[in-house]
Every structure is written in structure tokens, then in C-alpha cells.
C-alpha positions as CSV (number, residue, x, y, z in Angstrom):
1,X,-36.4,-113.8,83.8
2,X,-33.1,-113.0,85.6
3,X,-30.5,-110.9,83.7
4,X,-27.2,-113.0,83.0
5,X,-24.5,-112.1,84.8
6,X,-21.4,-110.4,83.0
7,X,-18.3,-112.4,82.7
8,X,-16.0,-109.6,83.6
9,X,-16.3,-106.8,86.6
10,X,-18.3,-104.0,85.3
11,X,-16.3,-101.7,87.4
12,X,-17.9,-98.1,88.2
13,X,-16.3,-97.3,91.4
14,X,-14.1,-94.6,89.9
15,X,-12.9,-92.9,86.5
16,X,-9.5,-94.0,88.5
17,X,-9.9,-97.5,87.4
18,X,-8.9,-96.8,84.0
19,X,-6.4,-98.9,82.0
20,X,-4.0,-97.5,79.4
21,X,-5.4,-98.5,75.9
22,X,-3.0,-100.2,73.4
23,X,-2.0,-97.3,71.8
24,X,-1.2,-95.0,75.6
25,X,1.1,-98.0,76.1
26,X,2.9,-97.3,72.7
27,X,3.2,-93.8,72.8
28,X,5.0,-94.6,76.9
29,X,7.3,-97.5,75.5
30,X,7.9,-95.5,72.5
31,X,8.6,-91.8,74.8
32,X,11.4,-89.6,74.3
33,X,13.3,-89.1,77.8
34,X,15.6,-87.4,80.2
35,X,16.4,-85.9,83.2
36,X,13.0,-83.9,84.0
37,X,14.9,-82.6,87.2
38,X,17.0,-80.7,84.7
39,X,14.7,-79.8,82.3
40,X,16.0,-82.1,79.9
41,X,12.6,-84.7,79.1
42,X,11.3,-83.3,75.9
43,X,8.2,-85.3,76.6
44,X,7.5,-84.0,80.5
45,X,8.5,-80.9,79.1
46,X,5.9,-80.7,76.0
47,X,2.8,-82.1,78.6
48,X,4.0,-79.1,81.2
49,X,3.5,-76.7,77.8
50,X,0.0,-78.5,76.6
51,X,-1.4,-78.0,79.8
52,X,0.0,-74.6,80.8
53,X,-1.7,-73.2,76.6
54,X,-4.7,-75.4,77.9
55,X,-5.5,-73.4,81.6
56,X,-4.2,-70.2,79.8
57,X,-1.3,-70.2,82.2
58,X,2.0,-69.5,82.2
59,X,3.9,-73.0,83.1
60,X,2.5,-76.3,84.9
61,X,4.6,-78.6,86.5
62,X,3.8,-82.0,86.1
63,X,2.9,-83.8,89.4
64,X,2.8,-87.9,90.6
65,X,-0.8,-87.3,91.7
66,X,-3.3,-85.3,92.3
67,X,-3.5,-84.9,95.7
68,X,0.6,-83.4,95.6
69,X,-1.1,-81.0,93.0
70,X,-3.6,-80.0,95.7
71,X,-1.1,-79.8,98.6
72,X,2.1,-77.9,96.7
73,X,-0.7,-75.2,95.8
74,X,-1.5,-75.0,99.6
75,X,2.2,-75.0,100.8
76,X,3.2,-72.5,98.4
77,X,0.0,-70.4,99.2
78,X,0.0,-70.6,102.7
79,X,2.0,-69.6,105.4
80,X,1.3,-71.5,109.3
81,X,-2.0,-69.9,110.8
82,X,-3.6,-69.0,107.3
83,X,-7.3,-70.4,106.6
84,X,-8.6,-72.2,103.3
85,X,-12.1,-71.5,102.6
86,X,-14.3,-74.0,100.7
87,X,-17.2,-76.2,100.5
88,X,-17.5,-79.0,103.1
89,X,-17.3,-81.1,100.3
90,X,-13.7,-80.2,98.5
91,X,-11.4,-82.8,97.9
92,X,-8.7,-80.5,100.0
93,X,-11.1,-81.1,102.9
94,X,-12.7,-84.4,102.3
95,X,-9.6,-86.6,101.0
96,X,-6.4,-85.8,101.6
97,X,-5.4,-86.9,105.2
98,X,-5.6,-83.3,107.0
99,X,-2.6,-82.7,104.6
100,X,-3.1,-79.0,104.4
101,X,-3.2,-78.8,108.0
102,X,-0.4,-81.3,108.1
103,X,2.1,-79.6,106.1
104,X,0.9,-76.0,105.7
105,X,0.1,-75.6,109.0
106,X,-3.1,-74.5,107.4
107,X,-6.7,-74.8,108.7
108,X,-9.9,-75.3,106.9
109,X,-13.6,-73.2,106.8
110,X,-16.4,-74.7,105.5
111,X,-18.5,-72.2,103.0
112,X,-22.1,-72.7,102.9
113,X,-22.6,-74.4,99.3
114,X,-25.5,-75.7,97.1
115,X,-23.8,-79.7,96.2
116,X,-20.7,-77.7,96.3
117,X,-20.9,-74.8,94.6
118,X,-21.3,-71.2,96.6
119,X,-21.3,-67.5,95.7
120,X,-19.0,-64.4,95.9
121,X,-21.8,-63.3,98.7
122,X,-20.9,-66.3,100.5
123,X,-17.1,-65.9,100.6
124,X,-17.5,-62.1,101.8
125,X,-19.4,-63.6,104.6
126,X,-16.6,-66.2,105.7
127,X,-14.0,-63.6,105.3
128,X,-12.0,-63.0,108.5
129,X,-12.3,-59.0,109.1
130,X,-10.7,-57.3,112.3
131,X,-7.0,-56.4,113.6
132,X,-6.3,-60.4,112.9
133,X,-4.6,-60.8,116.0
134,X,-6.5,-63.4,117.1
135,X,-8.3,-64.6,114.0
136,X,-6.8,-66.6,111.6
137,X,-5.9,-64.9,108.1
138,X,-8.3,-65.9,105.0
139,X,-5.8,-66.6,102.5
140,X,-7.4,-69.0,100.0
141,X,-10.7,-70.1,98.1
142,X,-10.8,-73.3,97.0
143,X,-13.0,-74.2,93.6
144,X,-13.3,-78.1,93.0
145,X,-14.2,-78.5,89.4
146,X,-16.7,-80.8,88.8
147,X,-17.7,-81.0,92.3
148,X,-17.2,-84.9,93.5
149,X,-19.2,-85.0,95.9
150,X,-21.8,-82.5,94.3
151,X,-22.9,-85.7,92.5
152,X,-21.0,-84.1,89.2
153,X,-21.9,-80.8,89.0
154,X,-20.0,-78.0,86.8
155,X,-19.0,-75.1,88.2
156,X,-20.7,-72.3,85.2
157,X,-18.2,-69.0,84.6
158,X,-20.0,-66.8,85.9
159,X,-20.1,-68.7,89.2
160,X,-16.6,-69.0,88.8
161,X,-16.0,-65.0,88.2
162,X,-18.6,-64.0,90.9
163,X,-16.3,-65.8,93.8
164,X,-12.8,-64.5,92.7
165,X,-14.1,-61.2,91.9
166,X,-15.2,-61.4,95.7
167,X,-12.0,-63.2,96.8
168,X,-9.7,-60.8,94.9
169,X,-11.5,-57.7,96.4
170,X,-10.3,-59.3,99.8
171,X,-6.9,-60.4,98.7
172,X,-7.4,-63.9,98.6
173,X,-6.1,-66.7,96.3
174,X,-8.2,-68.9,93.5
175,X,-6.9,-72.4,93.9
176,X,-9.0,-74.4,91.4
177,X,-9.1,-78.7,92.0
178,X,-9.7,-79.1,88.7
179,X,-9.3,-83.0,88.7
180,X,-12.3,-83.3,86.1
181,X,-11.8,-80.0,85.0
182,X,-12.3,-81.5,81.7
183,X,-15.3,-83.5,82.5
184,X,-16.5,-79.5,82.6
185,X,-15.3,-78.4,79.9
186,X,-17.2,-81.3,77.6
187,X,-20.3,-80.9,79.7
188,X,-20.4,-77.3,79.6
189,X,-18.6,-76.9,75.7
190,X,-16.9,-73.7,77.8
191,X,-13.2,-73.7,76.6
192,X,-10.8,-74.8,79.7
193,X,-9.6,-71.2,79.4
194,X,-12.2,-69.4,80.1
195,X,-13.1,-71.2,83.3
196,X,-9.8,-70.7,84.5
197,X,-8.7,-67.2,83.3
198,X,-10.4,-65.6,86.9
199,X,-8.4,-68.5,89.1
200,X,-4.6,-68.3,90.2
201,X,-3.7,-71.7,89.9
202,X,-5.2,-74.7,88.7
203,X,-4.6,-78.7,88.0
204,X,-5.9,-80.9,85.7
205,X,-5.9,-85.4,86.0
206,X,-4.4,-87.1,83.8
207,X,-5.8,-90.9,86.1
208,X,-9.3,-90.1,85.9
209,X,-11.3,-89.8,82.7
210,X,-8.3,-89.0,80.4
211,X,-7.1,-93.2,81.4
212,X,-3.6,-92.3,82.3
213,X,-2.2,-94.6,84.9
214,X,-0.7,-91.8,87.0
215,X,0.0,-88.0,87.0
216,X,-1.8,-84.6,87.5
217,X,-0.5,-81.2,86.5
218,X,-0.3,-77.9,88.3
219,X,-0.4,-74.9,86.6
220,X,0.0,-71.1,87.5
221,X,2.4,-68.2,87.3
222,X,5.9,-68.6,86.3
223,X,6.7,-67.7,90.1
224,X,4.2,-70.1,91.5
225,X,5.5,-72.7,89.3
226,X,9.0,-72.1,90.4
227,X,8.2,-72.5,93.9
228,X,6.0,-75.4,93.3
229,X,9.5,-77.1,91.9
230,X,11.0,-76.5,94.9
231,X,7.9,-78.2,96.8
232,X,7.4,-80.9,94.6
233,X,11.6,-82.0,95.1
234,X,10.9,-81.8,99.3
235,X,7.6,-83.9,99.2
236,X,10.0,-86.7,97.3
237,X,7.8,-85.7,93.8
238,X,10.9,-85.5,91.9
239,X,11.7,-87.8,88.8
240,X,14.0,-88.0,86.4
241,X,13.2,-90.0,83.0
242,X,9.4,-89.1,83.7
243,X,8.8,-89.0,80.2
244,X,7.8,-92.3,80.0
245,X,4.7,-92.1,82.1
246,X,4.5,-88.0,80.8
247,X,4.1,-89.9,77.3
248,X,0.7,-91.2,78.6
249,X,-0.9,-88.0,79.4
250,X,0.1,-86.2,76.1
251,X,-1.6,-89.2,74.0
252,X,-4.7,-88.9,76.1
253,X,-4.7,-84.8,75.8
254,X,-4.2,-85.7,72.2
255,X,-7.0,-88.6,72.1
256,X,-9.1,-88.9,74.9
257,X,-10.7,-85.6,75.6
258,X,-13.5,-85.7,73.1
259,X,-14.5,-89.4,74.5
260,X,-15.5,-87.9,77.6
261,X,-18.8,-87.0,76.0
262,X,-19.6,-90.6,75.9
263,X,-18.9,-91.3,79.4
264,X,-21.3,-87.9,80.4
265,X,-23.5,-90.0,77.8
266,X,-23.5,-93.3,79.6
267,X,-24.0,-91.4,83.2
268,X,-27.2,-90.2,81.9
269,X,-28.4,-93.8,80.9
270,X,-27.4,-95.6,83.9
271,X,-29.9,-92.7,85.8
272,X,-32.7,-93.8,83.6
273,X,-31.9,-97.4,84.9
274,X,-31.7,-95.6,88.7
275,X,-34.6,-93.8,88.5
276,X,-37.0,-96.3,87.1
277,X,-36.6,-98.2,89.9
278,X,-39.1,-97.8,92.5
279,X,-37.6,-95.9,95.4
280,X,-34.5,-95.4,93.8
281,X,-33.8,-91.5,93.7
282,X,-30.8,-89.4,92.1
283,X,-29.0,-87.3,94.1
284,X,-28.7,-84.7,91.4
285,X,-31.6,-85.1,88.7
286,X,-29.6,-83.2,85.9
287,X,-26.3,-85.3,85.0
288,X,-23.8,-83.4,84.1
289,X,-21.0,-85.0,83.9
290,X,-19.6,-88.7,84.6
291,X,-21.0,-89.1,88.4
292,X,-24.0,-90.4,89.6
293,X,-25.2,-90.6,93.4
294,X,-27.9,-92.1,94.0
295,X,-30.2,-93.0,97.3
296,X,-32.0,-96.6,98.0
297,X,-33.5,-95.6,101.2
298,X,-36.8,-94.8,99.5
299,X,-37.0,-99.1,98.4
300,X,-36.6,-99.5,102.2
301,X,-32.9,-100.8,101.4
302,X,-29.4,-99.7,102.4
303,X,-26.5,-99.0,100.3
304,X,-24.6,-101.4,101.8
305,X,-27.4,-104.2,100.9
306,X,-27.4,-102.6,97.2
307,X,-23.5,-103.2,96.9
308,X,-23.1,-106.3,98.1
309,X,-26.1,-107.5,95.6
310,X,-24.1,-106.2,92.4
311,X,-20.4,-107.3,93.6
312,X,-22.4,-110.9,94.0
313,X,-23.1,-110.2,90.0
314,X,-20.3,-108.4,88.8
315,X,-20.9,-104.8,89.2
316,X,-18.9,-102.2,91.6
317,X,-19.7,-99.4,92.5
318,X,-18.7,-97.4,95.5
319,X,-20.3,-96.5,99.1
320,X,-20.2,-93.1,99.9
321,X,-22.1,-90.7,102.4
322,X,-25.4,-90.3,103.2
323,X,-26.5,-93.9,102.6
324,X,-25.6,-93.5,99.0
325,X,-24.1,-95.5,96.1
326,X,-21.4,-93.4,93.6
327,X,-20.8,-94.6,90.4
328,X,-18.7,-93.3,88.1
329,X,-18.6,-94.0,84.1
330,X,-15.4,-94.0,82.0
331,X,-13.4,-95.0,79.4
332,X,-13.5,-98.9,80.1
333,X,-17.4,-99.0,80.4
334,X,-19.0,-99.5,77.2
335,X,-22.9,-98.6,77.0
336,X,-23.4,-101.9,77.0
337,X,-21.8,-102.5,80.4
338,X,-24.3,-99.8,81.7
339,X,-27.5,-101.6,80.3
340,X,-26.0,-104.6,81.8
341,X,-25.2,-103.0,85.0
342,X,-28.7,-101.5,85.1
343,X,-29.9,-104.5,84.4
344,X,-28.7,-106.1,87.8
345,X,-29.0,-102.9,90.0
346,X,-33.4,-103.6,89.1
347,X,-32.6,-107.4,89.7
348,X,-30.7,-106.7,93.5
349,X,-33.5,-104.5,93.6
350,X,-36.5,-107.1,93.2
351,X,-34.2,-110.0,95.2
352,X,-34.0,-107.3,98.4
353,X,-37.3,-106.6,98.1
354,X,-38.4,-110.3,98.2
């Protein structure tokens, strides 16, 4: 018997599909403001102090996204002719339009990595040595945390020491993505703190799981921060009553954090549905956090085929490489929606397969 369609888009493309709940849109309307470019918006100013306690650092400036998070780090970093090391699959490298090349001047080395995650061993291997006359210089490490494309994967403490122990022996920089940064922290239960006291700088999103509608903050030193100010006015970042949309990401800091447990939750049951389909694989058995990959080649389909079968029902998810389908759980997916959506991933399944 067929499964019944559901009557709304059970949409797993990204965590960035999130809506702002009843209340977010409350706490905005209801937001104390001012001019943040003068440090006068009590409520841009309280999230820049949250997050700051939060990463154990000491200021954060809060950001339009998190890709400007990314790139101010890099600008104020990195000087033209520097080189950021990282796994092939960082968001710095993957997704950001060359931007750290564009605007840095900045190039990019690719660090051998295991889904995205590589050792201090591997970073004193990638390490430009010599007289640096004609070698770029290694300037930065870059630690994406969880690791997208890693299928989810957290980034431990120890991993996290062992690399800037190696990077700091060298006298590198720790930039850490830390987009899902808390996605790690549930998964792991290791306070945000402690994975980023061995880092230099770090950013959190507030779009992804936490359901804001816009926002990232940077965090560092009170020096980094400063210049990151000064970056964030020339990249047209500035804002002035930001406290309105500010007001969104201290009610989910406030609210949200703890519901990211049942996103990791629902992640896990949608890869039972995966993997009880015949010739269905995951791309990372253990799920840790709120991403699943998985592979459809081993049903004799493509991931293309799969996709368009569950838009036709009312379930996105979202083609990515290596012939594989991404979907990510979040605040606006009930368990339900993932039964259901399971339910019509075995259906596309059987009608592919004739």
C-alpha cells in the first residue's frame, strides 16, 4: 500500500530553512534598539557578550552571515601571499566564491583528512619550511566544526588540541567555522568552551539549527575583534538598529540550544529508514549530529532519480557530491515528518526499481 503523501513540503535540504517560532518573532518586534555602529543597541550588544562567555572569548562581533564571519577572520589574519591550510572539504574552501583568495589575496592547501577531520601530524607535513622566498607563508588552520561535508562529524578535543598544539609550534593561527559548533557541543555534551579554548577565533550560526532568520557571530581577542569592526564596516556589514534581528539570536541562545538533541535524534531515525533500504548506504554509519549523506548507487539508482521521486511527494532534500543525497534535520521537522519522509524515500525506492 502506498504511503500518503504529506500535505506540506517536508523540507530537509538544510537546518537554513528554519522559520522563526512565534515567540523569536516576539522577542524581535518586542527588541530593545540603537545605533550598533556606536555601540549603543543594548540587544546587539548583550548577543556579542553571550557569545563571547559562550567561546570563552574576549568579545564577538555580531555578523549578517556566516560566510562574512568566515572571510573577516581571513582578511584580518592574512596578509596577500599567505596560505590557509584545511580539509578539502571546509566551508572556506568549498562555499564561499574563492572569497579568501578574492579579498585576502589568500590561497588555499588542502590537508589530507578522514570526512574532514586531520591531525597535528598532518599540519606539520603541509607546513611551508625554507627561506620563504618563493613559497608561500602558512599562516592559518582552518577547523570546520561539525564538518558539512564530513556527513556531520564532531571534531573531539583532543583532535582539536593535537592540531593547534602543532599549528602554534609553527606560528600559525586556529580559525574555527564553527557554524554548528553547537550541533557539537549537544552531540558531544563537551561545553563550547572547552572546544574552543586551544582556537584563536571562532563563530557560531545563529540561521542554522538555533532557527534564526539571519546572523552569525565572530569571536576572538579584543584586538581581533577590533579589527574585525573595521572589516565588517568595509565589506558593507555595518547596521545600525540591528537589535531587532540580534533579538532573534539571544531568544534562540536562550531557547533553542537544548532542542538540538532532538534534531541529532531525528537524524539517527531517518538513517534507520536509509539503511533498511536495500542498496541504500550511509555515508557515515555513526550519526552524530543533524546531517545525513547518504548513497543510492548500490539500488542501481542516481541521486538525481531519488530527488526528483520525493520532490514529486513532498520531500526535499539536497544533491551533493559523490552521487549523494544530504539531508539535514531541524527545528521545523517533527519525527513524524521523518517517518513520513522515510516512508516515501522506501516508496521512490520500490517505483525506481520497478
Amino acid at each position: 500500500m502506498a504511503a500518503s503523501a504529506p500535505n506540506r513540503l517536508i523540507d530537509l535540504y538544510s537546518d537554513t530553512q528554519t522559520r522563526p517560532s512565534a515567540g523569536m518573532r516576539k522577542a524581535m518586534a518586542e527588541a530593545e534598539v540603537g545605533d550598533e555602529q556606536r555601540g549603543e543597541d543594548p540587544t546587539t550588544n548583550r548577543l556579542q557578550e553571550m557569545v563571547a562567555d559562550l567561546t570563552g572569548k574576549e568579545a564577538a562581533v555580531f555578523l549578517p552571515s556566516g560566510t562574512m564571519c568566515n572571510q573577516i577572520a581571513m582578511l584580518v589574519h592574512c596578509r596577500p601571499g599567505d596560505e590557509i591550510m584545511g580539509s578539502a572539504e571546509t566551508h572556506v574552501f568549498t562555499s564561499e566564491g574563492g572569497g579568501a583568495s578574492v579579498l585576502a589575496g589568500a590561497q588555499t592547501l588542502w590537508i589530507p583528512s578522514t570526512k574532514g577531520i586531520f591531525t597535528g601530524k598532518d599540519v606539520a607535513a603541509a607546513v611551508r619550511t625554507g627561506d620563504g622566498r618563493h613559497n608561500p607563508l602558512s599562516r592559518v588552520v582552518v577547523i570546520e566544526q561539525t564538518v558539512n561535508r564530513g556527513g556531520g562529524v564532531i571534531w573531539s578535543t583532543a583532535e582539536i588540541a593535537d592540531v593547534a598544539s602543532v599549528a602554534r609550534a609553527h606560528g600559525l593561527i586556529v580559525h574555527m567555522d564553527g557554524a554548528r559548533l553547537l550541533n557539537a557541543v549537544i552531540g558531544s555534551g563537551v561545553p563550547a568552551k572547552e572546544m574552543t579554548a586551544h582556537v584563536d577565533t571562532v563563530w557560531l550560526d545563529l540561521s542554522k539549527g538555533l532557527g534564526c532568520p539571519v546572523g552569525g557571530v565572530l569571536a576572538g581577542s579584543k584586538a581581533f575583534i577590533n579589527e574585525a569592526w573595521r572589516w565588517k564596516h568595509r565589506l558593507g556589514g555595518a547596521m545600525r538598529q540591528s537589535g531587532i534581528v540580534a533579538a532573534a539570536g539571544v531568544w534562540a541562545l536562550e531557547n533553542n540550544m537544548e532542542k538540538l538533541a532532538e534534531d541529532h535524534a531525528n537524524a539517527r531515525r531517518l538513517g534507520e529508514h536509509i539503511t533498511s533500504i536495500k542498496g541504500f548506504s550511509l555515508y557515515t554509519p555513526k550519526i552524530e549530529s543533524n546531517i545525513v549523506f547518504f548513497d543510492v548507487t548500490g539500488a542501481g539508482l542516481t541521486s538525481r532519480q531519488v530527488y526528483e521521486g520525493l520532490m514529486a511527494k513532498g520531500v526535499r532534500m539536497g544533491l551533493t557530491y559523490g552521487n549523494m543525497i544530504r539531508a539535514v534535520t531541524h527545528l521545523d521537522v517533527s519525527r513524524d515528518d521523518i517517518d513520513t519522509a522515510g516512508a516515501m524515500l522506501a516508496e521512490v525506492a520500490r517505483e525506481l526499481k520497478g
